[in-house]
N, C-alpha and C positions, 0 to 999 in steps of 0.2 A: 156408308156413314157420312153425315154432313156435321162436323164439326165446328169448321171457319168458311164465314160467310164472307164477301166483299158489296156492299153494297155501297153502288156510286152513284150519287146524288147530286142536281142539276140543281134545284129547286122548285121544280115544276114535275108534273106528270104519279103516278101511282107507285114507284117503285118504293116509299117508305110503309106505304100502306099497305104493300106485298107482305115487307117486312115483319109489321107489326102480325097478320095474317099468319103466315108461315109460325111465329115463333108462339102461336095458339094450339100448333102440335104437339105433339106430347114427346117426341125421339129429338125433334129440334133445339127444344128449351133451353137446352146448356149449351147449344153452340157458340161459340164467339164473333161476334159481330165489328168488323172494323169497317167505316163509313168513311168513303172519300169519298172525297170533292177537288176536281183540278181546274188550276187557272192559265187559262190559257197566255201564251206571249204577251204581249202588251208593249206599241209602239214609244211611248214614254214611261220616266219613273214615277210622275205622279199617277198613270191611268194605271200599271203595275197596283202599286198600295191601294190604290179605290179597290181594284178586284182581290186584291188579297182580302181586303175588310171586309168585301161584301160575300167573298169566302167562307168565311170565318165565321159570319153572321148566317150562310146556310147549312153549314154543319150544324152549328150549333141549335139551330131550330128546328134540323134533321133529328138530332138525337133527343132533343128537347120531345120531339111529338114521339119517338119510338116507344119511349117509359118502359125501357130497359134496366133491369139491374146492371149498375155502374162496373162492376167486376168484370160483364161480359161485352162492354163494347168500348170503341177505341177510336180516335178522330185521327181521321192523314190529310192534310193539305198540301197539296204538292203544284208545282208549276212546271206548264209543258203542254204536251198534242196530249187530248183528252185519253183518244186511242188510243195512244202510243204507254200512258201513263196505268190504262187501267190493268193491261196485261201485266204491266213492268209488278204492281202491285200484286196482283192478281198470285203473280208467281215470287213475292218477298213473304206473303204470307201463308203461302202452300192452301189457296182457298178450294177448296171445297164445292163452292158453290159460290157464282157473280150474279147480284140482282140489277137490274138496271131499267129506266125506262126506255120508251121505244114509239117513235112516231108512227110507226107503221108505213115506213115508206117503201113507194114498188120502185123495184128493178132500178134502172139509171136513176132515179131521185138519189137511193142511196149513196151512187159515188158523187154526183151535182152539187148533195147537201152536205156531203163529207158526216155522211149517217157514224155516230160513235159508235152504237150497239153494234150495227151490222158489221163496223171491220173488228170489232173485240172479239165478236163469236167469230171471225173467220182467222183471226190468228191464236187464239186459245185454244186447250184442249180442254178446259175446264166445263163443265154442267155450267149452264147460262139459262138465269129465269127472266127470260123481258117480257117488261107489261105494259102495253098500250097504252095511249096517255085518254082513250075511248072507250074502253071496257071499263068494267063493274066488278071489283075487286071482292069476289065471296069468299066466305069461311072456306078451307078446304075438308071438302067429306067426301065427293067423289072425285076421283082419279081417271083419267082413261090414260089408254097407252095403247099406241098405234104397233101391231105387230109384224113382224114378217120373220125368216130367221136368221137375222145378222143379230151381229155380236150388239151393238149398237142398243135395240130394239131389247135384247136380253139387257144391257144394261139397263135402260129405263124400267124396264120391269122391276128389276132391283131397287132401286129407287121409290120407286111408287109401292113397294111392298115393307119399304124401311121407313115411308113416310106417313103410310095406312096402317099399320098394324097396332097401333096404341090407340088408336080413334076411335072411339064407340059408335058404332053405326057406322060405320066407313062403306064405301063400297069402289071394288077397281074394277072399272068396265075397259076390258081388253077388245080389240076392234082389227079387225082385217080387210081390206081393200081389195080386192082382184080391179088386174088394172084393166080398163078399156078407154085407150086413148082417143077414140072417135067419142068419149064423153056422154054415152049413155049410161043413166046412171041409174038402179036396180034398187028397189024396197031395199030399207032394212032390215034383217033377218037376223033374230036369233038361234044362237048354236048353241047346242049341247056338246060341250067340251070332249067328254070322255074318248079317247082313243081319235080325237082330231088333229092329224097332224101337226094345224098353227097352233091351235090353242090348248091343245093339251097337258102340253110340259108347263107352260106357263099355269094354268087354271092351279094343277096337280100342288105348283110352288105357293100358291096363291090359299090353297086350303091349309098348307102347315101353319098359316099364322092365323088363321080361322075368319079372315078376309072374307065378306059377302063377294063374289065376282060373278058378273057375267059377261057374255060373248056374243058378238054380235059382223057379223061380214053382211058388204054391198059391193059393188062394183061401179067405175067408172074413172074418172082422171082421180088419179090417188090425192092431190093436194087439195082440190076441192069435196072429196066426199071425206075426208079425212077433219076438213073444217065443219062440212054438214054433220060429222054424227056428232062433234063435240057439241053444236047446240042444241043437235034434238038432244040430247040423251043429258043437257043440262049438266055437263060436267064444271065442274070448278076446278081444274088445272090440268093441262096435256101434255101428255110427255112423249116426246118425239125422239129417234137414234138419227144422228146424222153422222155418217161415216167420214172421216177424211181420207179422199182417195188420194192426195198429191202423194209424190213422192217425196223419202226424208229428206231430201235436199232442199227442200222448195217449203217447206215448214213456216218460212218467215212471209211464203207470198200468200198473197189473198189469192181464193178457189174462183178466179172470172167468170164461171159459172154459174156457182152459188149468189157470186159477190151482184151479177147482173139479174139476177132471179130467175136460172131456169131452171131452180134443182127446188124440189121437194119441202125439204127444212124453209127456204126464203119465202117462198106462196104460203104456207103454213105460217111461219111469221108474221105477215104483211096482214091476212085475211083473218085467223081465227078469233072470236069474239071470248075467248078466253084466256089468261095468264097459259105460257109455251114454255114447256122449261125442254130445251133443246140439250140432247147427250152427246157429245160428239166421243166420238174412239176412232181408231188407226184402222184403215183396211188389213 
């Protein structure tokens, strides 16, 4: 269930237009939407109140373009490390779901640019939709989601089946990878569900809501053919499981792994030419 949304706004980039997108669903519509925007420190009092105002003037023509009913959405401005600010929020309002834009940047750019998205999704457990400030923001009516069988990958299935199931004509293209790290990469191929391992249990859940689905595996480096099928098969939003392996201790550090891009979720981020709504869950 997506209830409470957080969506945090820069004044640039697609993340309102996500927004408006998203609340064209049908299970969505009633969600609540609280829309922040943070200002960052500020060496004097007077550059302080210029960024308050100019603030205040982004919200405000955030929510001004959303043309949401007033009931269901709510302004925060706050001052502080953007990062630091949006999880603080993130977890005051028990969100559900963080939209945000996202430059697409690789690997050390992220920590160089002090990337926001990237250290929010790496200290959050929250569902994170970021969208490129270079993609093309479509209706949503197809879904893919990347499978294997971690918990993860069944979340996103859940998701994608609570977010398709009101949508007439909808369709969830479920997708599988066999990996070959030497990077040869294999037709894609579709599958007939029935009694297949990956995609069976998934299809099986997929039919209760009377979802059109199909299934489809290739092979080669998972992050890259994982971006290729989403544009052949023309998907409009990809849902990815990203496990967190740290241990509970280590909760508040960022994944140097993730954080440097050598995991999965970050190349998928970086590269897909479509809106990524990343799942993270607990190993």
């Amino acid at each position: 269930m997506i209830e409470k949304i957080l969506l945090a706004v820069s004044g640039l980039g697609h993340a309102e237009e996500m927004l408006k997108t998203l609340k064209e669903v049908p299970s969505i519509q009633r969600a609540k939407v609280s829309v922040l925007h943070v200002v960052p420190p500020q060496s004097t009092a007077s550059a302080m109140t210029d960024k308050w105002e100019e603030g205040g003037k982004i919200l405000a023509n955030a929510i001004q373009s959303l043309s949401l009913d007033p009931s269901q959405v709510s302004s925060i401005l706050r001052q502080g490390d953007p990062k630091d600010v949006v999880c603080q929020v993130a977890d005051e309002i028990d969100a559900d779901l963080i939209i945000m834009g996202s430059r697409g940047l690789k690997r050390l750019q992220s920590i160089l640019s002090n990337s926001v998205s990237q250290y929010v999704f790496q200290l959050s457990s929250r569902p994170m939709l970021l969208v490129k400030d270079d993609i093309y923001v479509k209706r949503i009516k197809r879904i893919m989601v990347a499978l294997d069988n971690s918990d993860a990958a069944k979340h996103c299935l859940n998701l994608a089946l609570f977010l398709l199931r009101d949508i007439p004509g909808s369709q969830l293209i479920l997708t599988h990878v066999n990996t070959d790290l030497r990077g040869k990469a294999s037709e894609v191929t579709e599958i007939i569900p029935d009694k297949n391992p990956i995609f069976g249990a998934a299809y099986a859940e997929a039919q209760k809501y009377g979802i059109q689905t199909r299934c489809y595996s290739s092979s080669g480096k998972p992050g890259e053919e994982i971006c290729r099928l989403a544009e052949e098969l023309q998907v409009d939003l990809l849902l990815l499981g990203s496990p967190d392996r740290r241990p509970s201790v280590a909760k508040s550090f960022v994944d140097i792994d993730r954080l440097i891009g050598a995991s999965l979720s970050d190349y998928v981020r970086v590269n897909a030419t479509c809106p990524v709504l990343l799942a993270r869950t607990t190993a």
